[in-house]
Backbone bond lengths (Angstrom), bond angles and torsions (degrees), N, CA, C in turn:
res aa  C-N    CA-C-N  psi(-1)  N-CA   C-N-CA  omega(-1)  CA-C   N-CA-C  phi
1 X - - - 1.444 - - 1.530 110.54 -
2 X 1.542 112.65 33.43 1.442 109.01 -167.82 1.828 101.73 -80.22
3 X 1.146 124.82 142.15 1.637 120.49 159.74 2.188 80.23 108.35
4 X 1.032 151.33 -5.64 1.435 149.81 -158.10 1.456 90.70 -102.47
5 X 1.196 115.26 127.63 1.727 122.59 161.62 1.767 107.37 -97.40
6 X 1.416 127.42 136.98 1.074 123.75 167.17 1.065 120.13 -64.17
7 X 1.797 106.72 -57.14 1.574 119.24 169.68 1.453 120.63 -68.70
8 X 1.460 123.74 156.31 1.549 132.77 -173.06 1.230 98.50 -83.67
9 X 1.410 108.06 151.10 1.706 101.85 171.43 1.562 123.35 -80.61
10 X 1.120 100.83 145.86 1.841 97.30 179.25 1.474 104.75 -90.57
11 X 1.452 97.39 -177.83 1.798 109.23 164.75 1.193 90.94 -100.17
12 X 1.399 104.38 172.80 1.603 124.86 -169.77 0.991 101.38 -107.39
13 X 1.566 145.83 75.78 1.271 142.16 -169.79 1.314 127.56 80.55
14 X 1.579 121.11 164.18 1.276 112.03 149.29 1.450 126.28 -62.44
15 X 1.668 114.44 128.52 1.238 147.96 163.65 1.196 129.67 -57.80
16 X 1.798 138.09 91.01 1.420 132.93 -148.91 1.995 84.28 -73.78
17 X 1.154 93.13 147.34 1.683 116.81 162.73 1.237 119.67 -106.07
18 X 1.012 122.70 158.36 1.402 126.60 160.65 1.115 141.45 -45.87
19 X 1.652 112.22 -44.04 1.149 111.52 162.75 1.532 137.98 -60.41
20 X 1.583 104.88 -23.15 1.116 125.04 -165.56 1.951 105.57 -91.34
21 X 1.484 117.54 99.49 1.767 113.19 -176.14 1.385 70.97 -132.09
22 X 2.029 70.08 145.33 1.698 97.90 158.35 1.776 117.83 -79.88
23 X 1.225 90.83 134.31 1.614 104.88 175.80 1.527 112.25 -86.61
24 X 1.538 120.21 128.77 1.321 150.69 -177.89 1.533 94.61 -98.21
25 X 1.668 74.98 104.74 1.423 99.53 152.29 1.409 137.62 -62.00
26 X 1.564 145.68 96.56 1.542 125.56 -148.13 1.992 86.29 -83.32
27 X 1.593 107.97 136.86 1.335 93.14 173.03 1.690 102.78 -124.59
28 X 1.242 104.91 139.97 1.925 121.23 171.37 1.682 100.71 -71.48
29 X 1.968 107.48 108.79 1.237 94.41 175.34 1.236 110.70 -102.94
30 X 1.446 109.12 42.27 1.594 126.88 168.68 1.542 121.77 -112.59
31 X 1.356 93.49 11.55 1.725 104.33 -167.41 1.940 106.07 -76.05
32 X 1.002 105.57 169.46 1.248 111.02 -170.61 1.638 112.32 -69.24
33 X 1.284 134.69 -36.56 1.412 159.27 100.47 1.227 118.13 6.19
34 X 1.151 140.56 -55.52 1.538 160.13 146.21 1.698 99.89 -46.33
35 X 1.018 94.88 -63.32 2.222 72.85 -175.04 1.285 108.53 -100.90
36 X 0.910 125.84 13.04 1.813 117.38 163.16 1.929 95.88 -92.62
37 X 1.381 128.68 -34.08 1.678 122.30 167.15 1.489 104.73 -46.96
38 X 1.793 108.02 -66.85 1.484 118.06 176.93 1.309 123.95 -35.27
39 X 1.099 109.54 -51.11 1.715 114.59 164.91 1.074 117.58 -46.45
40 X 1.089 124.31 -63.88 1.500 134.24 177.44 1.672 123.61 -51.41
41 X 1.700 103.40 -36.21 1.475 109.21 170.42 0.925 134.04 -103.79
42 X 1.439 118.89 -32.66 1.560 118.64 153.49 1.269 137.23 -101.85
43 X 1.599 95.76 159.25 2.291 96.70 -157.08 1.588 90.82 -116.02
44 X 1.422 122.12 34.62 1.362 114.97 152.40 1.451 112.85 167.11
45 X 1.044 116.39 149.26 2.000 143.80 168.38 1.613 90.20 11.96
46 X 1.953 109.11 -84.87 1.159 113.00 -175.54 1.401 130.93 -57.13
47 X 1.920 113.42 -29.30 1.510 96.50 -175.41 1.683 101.05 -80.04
48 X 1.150 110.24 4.62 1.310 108.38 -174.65 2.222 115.90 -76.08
49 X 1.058 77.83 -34.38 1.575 95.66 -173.24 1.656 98.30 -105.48
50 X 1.064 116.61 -36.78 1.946 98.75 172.89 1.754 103.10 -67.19
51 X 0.980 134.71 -33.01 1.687 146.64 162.71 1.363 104.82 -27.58
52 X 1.364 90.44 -60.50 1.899 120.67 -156.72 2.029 90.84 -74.37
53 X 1.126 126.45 15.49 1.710 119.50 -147.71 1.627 134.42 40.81
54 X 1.489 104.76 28.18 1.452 107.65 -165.32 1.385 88.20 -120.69
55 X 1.649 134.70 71.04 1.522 123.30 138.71 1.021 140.31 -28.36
56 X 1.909 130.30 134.90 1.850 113.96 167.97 1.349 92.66 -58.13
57 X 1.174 102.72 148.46 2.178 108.61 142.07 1.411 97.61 -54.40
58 X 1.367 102.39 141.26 2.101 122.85 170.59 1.267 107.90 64.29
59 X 1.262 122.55 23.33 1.704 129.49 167.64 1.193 95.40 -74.96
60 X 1.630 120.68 122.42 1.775 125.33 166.26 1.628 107.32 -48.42
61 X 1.487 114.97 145.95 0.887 120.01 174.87 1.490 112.66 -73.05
62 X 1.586 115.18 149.19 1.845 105.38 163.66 1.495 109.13 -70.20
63 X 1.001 111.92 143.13 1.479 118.61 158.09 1.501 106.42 -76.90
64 X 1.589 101.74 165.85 2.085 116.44 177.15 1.390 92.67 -103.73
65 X 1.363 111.51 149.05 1.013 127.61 163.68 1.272 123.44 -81.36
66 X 1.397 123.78 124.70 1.134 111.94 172.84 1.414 137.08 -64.15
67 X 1.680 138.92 153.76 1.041 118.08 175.13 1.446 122.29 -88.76
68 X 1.553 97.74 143.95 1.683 96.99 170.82 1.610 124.12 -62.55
69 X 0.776 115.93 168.86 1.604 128.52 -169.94 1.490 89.61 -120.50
70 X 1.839 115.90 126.10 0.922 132.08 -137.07 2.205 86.17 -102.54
71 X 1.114 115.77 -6.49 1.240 102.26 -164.67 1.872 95.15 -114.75
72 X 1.136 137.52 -17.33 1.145 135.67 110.63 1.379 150.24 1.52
């Protein structure tokens, strides 16, 4: 009986359909809500608008930080 499963096979989860899309939210990042966050997170003009997805051209990239090593 080698290659015989007892159990039936399942599906692996729920299966996205077609019918089923995520809806996009359009959001105002001028809303009143929107710049009281901004305030709070950015400390100038540019991080304000690279945030917002609006980079200068030839703005240095950030670097990632690496992670620490927890036994270290």
């Amino acid at each position: 009986m080698a290659g015989k499963r007892s159990k039936p096979k399942r599906g692996k989860g729920k299966g996205t359909s077609e019918k089923e899309q995520k809806v996009v939210k359009e959001v105002d990042i001028l809303s009143p809500d929107a710049m009281l966050n901004a305030y709070y997170v950015c400390h100038n003009a540019a991080a304000c608008l690279e945030l917002r997805g609006f980079p200068w051209p030839g703005s240095p990239k950030k670097k990632k930080k690496a992670k620490k090593l927890a036994g270290r």
